[in-house]
N, C-alpha and C positions, 0 to 999 in steps of 0.2 A: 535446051534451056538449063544453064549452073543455078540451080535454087538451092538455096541453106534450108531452107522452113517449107518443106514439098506441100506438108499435112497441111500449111496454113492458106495454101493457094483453092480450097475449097469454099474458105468463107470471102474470096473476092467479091461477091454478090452483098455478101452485106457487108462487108464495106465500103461498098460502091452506095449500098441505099444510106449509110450511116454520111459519107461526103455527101450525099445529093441533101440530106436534110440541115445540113451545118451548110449548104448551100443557101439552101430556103428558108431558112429562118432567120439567116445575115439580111438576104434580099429583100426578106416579107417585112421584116420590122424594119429595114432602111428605105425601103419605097411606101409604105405606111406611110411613115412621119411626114415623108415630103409629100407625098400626095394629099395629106390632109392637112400641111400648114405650107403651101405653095409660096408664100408671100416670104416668110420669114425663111424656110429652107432655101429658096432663091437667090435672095439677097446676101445668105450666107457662105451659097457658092459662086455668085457672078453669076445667075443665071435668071430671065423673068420669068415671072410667077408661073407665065404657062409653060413653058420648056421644063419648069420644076417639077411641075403637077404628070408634064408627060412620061418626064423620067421613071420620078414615083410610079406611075401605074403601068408603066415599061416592068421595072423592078418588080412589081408583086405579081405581076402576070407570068413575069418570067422564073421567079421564086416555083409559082403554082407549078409552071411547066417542067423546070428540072425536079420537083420535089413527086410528082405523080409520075412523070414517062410521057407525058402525053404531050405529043409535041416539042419533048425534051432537049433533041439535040437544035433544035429553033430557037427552043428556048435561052438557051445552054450560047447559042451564038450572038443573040440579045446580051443579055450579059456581059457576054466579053466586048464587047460595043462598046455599052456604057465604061466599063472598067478599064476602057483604053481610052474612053474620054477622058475621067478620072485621071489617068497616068495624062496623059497629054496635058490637060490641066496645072496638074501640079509641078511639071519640068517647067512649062514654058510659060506658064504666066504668075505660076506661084516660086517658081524658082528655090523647088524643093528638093532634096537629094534623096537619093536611094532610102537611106536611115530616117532624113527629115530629124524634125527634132521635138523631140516629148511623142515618140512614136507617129510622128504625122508626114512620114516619108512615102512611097508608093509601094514599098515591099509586099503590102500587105494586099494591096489592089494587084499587082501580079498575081500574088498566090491563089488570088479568085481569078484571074487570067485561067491559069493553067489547072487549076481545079475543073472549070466549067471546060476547057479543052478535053480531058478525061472523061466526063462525060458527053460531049462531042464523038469522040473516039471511041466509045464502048458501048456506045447507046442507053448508058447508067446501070447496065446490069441487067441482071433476072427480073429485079422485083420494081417491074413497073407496069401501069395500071394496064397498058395496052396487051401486054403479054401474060399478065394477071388472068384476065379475062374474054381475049377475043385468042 
């Protein structure tokens, strides 16, 4: 392995827990909103109230899952679910480009793609709850 920063490959673990909670905290507060204003979030993405409401508690559940370990990389595949709906969404029926415009392109729902992939693929590191304590 060619690494420039050898010493820095120590603290992979935390920052594997520092992405999981900029994971969980995007999810938690964007499955929040919708799960508690179903009506309004729905309508604002093409979606009915229930399918909103399910997304929303899809999202927080799965926020809880990557941000603990527990059940993470389930979690972590949840996610990218929703976030390829998301992208699907916005090519094909919002007929959005990559950039989009005033930031409202898909780039940014990739980056949670491949974010939640990483922890997929690593099982989110050291410091999760299952490996914490059992």
């Amino acid at each position: 392995m060619n690494v420039t920063f050898p010493r820095l490959l120590q603290y992979s673990d935390v920052a594997l827990l520092l992405m999981r909670c900029i994971i969980a905290a995007v999810f938690f507060s964007s499955g929040w909103s919708t799960a508690a204003n179903p009506v309004a979030r729905g309508k604002q993405n093409g979606m009915s109230p229930g399918l909103a409401r399910f997304v929303g508690i899809a999202e927080v559940a799965g926020a809880l899952g990557v941000l603990t370990g527990v059940l993470g990389q389930l979690a972590a595949m949840g996610l990218i679910i929703i976030m390829l709906g998301a992208i699907k969404k916005k090519i094909l029926d919002w007929h959005t480009g990559f950039w989009g415009t005033e930031s409202q392109g898909w780039h940014y729902d990739l980056v949670f793609v491949i974010m939640n992939l990483v922890v997929i693929t690593t099982g989110g590191g050291l410091y999760v709850l299952p490996t914490m304590f059992f």
